[in-house]
N, C-alpha and C positions, 0 to 999 in steps of 0.2 A: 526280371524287373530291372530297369535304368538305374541308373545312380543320379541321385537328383544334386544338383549342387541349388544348396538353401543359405543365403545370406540377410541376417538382419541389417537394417540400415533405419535412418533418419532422416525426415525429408523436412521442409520448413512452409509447405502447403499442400495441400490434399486432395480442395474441391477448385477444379480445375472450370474456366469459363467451356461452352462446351461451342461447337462448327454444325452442331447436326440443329435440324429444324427442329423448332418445338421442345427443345432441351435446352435448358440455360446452363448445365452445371452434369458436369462428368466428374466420380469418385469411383478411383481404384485403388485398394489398399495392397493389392502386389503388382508387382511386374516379372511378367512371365509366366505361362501357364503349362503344372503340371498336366493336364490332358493331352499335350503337345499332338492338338490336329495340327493333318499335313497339309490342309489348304488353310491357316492360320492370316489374316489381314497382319495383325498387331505385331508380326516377326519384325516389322520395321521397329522396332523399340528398341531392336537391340543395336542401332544404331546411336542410341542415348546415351545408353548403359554401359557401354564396356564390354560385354560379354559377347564371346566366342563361340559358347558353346551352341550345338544344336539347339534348336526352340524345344521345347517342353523338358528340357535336361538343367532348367537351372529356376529359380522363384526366388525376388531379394522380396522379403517382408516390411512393410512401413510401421515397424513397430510402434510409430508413436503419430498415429492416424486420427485416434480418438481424439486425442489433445491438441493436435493441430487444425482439424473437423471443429472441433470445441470452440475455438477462438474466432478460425473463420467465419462462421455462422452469427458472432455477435455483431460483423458489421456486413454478411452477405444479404441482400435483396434475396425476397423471396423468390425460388422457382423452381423448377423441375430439375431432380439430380437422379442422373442414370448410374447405377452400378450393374455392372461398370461397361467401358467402353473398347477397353487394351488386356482385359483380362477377365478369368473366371472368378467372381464373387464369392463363389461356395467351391474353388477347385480344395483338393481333398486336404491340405494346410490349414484350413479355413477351421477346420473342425479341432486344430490344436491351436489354433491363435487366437481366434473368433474375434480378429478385426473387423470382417463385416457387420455383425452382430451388433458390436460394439460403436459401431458409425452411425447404426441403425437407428440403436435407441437415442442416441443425439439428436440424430435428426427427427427421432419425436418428437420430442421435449418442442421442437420448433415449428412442427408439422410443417416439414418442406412438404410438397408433393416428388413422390419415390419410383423409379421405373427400377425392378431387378429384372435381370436378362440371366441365365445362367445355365448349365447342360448337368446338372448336378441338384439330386433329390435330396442332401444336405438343408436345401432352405426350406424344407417341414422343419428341422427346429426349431426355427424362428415364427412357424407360424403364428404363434401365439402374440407375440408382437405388433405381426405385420397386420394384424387386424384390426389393431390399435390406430394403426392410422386413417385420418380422413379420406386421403387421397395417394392411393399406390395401386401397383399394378407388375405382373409377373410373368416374364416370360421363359418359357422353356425352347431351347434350339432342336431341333430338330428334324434331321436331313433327308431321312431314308426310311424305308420299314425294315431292312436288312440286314442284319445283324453281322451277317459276312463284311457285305458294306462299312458299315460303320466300324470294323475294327482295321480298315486299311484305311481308312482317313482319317479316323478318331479312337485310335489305337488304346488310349487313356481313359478316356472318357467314359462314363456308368452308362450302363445298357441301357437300349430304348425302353423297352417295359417299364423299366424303374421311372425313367424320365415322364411318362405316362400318367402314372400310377400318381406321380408329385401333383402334375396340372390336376388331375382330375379332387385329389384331396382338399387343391386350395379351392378348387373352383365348388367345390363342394361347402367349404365354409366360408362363401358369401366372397371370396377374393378377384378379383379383375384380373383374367388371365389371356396370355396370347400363345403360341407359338412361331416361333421364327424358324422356317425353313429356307435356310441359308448354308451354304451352297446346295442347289438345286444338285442331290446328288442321285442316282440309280435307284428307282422305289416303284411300286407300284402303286399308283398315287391313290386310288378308289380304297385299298387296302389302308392307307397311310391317313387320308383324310378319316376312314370310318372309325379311327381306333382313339381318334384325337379330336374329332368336331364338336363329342357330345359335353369336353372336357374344356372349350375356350370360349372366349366371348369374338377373339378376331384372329385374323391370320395374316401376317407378315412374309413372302417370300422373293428369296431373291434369287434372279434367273444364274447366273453364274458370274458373281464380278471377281470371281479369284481363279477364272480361268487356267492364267498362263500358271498356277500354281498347281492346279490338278490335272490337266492335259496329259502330262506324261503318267500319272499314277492312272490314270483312265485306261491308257494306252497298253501299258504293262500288264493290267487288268483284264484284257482284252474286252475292253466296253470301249471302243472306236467310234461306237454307232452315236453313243448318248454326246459326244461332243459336235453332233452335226445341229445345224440351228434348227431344222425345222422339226428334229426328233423331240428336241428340248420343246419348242414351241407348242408341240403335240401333247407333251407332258404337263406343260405348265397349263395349256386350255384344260387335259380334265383334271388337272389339282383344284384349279377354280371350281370347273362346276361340282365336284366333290364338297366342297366348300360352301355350298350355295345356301345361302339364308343368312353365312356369317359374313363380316367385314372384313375384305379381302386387299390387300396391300400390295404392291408391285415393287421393289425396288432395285 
């Protein structure tokens, strides 16, 4: 097991204006994610931060998220607030701090509308909540069918099955769910789509924008083949048609 370096901290806003379409408003109540995958976008934070260490070897907590959340909301404009966008929402801290939780129920009291993104079956215990709102929606990441897979990119992160097993409980009690398969990584897609279409209402996947981040683990891997375009291309046409009936995303 890593040694996690865990620092409290203070911040003096929380709900951040957001750059992505159709999102007006990104909240993350940590920075840094225990899961420490290795084709990770948000490693550029540590550019903010101060920190040295490897990615997923350190998580500063925004202890005082709720109260800051609290205040911004009396003069924010309603809209769409993603948790999160630079971090995991429910990574495994979440369950001793329960800042997300806790942003949550704020953001009822105001019925923002709520997008969760997260790789972690922690947010069943929130379900109860999230159903309280008018307007939310949840998604689960998910890469691969392969379990080998998934533990050389997403070394941290809760097994697929688990991940699975979450979409299908929410999507079961009435909840609007997606999966994002993000990075397009080694899977048998007919496998991957069957075990997760019956569980979402869309599908989000992105062909590979973290490239030059996983190239060399591909390599090492000896899977040379899956970073050729047209092998990808070939994978991404039957992820779609595996998909067919539901609303399919490209990004």
């Amino acid at each position: 097991m890593r040694e996690l370096l865990i620092r409290e901290k203070r911040v003096k806003s929380i709900l951040s204006k957001s750059g992505i379409s159709g999102i007006e408003y990104c909240l993350n109540p940590y920075v840094g994610c225990a899961h420490g995958c290795r084709y990770c976008y948000a490693t550029f934070m540590k550019r903010f931060t101060g920190h040295t260490e490897p990615w997923g070897t350190f998580v500063d907590i925004k202890v005082n998220a709720p109260e800051v959340l609290q205040r911004q909301l009396k003069r924010a404009a309603r809209g769409y607030v993603m948790l999160s966008s630079v971090t995991d929402p429910y990574q495994p801290l979440e369950e001793e701090y329960g800042l997300t939780r806790r942003c949550l129920e704020i953001l009822l009291k105001h019925q923002f509308p709520v997008g969760i993104l997260t790789k972690s079956p922690l947010v069943l215990r929130d379900l109860a909540l999230i159903r309280r709102f008018d307007d939310i929606e949840v998604g689960m990441t998910i890469t691969t069918d392969d379990e080998v897979i998934k533990k050389v990119f997403e070394p941290q992160a809760p097994p697929i099955a688990s991940r699975i097993q979450a979409l299908k409980e929410l999507h079961d009690r009435g909840i609007s769910t997606y999966v994002f398969i993000g990075p397009l990584l080694p899977q048998n897609p007919e496998i991957l789509a069957g075990k997760i279409k019956p569980h979402v209402d869309s599908v989000l996947i992105d062909q590979m924008n973290y490239l030059n981040k996983t190239i060399g683990l591909y390599r090492r891997q000896h899977l040379s083949e899956w970073v050729e375009s047209d092998f990808l291309d070939h994978v991404l046409l039957r992820l779609r048609k595996s998909f067919e009936g539901k609303e399919v995303n490209i990004c």
